[in-house]
N, C-alpha and C positions, 0 to 999 in steps of 0.2 A: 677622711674616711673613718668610719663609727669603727672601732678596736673589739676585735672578739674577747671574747672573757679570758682566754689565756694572756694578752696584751692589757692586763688589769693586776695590779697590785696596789700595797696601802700607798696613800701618799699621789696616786695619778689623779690629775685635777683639771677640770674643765671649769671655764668660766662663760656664761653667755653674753652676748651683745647687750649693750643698752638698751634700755626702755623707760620710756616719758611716764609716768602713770599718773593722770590729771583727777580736778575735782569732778568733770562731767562721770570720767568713767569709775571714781570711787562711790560717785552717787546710783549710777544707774548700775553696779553691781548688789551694793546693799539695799536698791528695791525690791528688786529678786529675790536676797536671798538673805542678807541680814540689816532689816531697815530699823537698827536702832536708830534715835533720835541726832545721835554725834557722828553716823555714818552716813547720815541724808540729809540735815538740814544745819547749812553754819550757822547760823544763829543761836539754835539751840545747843550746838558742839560746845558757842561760848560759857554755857552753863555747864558743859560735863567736867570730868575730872582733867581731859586734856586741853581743855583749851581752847580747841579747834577740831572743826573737819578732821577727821581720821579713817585708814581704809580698812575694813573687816577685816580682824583675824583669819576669816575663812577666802577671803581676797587675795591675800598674801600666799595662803597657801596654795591658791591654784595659780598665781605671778610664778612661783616656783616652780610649778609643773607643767607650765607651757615656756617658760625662761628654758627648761630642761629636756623640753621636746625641740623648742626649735634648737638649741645647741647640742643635738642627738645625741643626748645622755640619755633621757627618757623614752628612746622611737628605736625602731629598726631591733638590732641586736639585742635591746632591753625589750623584752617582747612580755613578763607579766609580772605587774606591782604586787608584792608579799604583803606589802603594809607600812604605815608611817608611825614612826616612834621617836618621843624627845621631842616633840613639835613645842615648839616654845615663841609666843610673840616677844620680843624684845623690848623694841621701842618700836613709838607708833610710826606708819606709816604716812606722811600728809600730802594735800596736793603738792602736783607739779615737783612731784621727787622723781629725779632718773636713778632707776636701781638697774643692779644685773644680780644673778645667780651664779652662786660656784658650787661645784659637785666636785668634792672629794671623795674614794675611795677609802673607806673604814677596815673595811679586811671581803675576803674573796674566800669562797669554798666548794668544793665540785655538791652539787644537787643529789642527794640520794636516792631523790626517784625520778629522778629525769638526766641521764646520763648525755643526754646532746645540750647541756644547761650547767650553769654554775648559778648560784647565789653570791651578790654581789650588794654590801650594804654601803653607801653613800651617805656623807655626810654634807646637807644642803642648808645653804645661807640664801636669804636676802641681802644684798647690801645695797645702804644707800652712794652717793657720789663721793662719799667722804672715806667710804672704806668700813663705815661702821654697820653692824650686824643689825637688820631687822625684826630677819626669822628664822630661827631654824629648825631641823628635823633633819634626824634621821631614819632616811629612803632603803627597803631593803628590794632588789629584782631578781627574777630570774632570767640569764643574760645567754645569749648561745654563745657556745663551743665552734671552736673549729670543725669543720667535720672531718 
């Protein structure tokens, strides 16, 4: 059950389920939406600065924000995104990594113009299997109140 904003203070932490995220789906997102040369085609990756296939920065960030809807950090109770701040790529993302997402709470405050609302800022990871950090940012929402 998703926790009303008063059942939120620093340090409450969700983590989401795993997930596979392969070379077909780091290709067919970077066609769409960011087809540099190292996010669409291995071959020429072997010529970039990494080496290899790698998953857009802009990939990652949205791995986060559906890692964060379906582990109802981001749905229901969290009803409107304020903004992302501190978004930072880590290290690359490559095929066939299983990552999850953790949302920890950063700090919590009643809404000043939305009294059935709290502000509620989140501190969100990528990590791969290893435990090591891909992405992060920090998520600010407006989250309900009890009524």
């Amino acid at each position: 059950m998703q926790p009303w904003f008063e059942d939120l203070a620093p340090g409450y932490s969700v983590t989401s389920l795993p997930r596979l995220v392969t070379e077909d789906e780091i290709v067919a997102f970077a066609r769409l939406w960011d087809p540099q040369p190292f996010h669409i085609d291995a071959g020429a990756a072997k010529d970039s600065a990494f080496g290899q296939l790698v998953a857009s920065g802009t990939h990652m960030h949205a791995l986060m924000m559906r890692l964060g809807y379906d582990a109802d950090v981001l749905r229901g109770k969290s009803e409107i995104g304020l903004g992302v701040d501190e978004m930072r790529f880590l290290q690359p993302l490559v095929p066939d990594t299983t990552i999850t997402a953790r949302f920890t709470v950063l700090s919590t405050r009643a809404s000043a113009r939305r009294p059935t609302h709290g502000v509620v800022r989140w501190q969100a990871s990528l990590l791969d299997g290893h435990g090591t950090a891909l992405f992060s940012a920090v998520v600010a929402v407006l989250h309900r109140r009890r009524p």
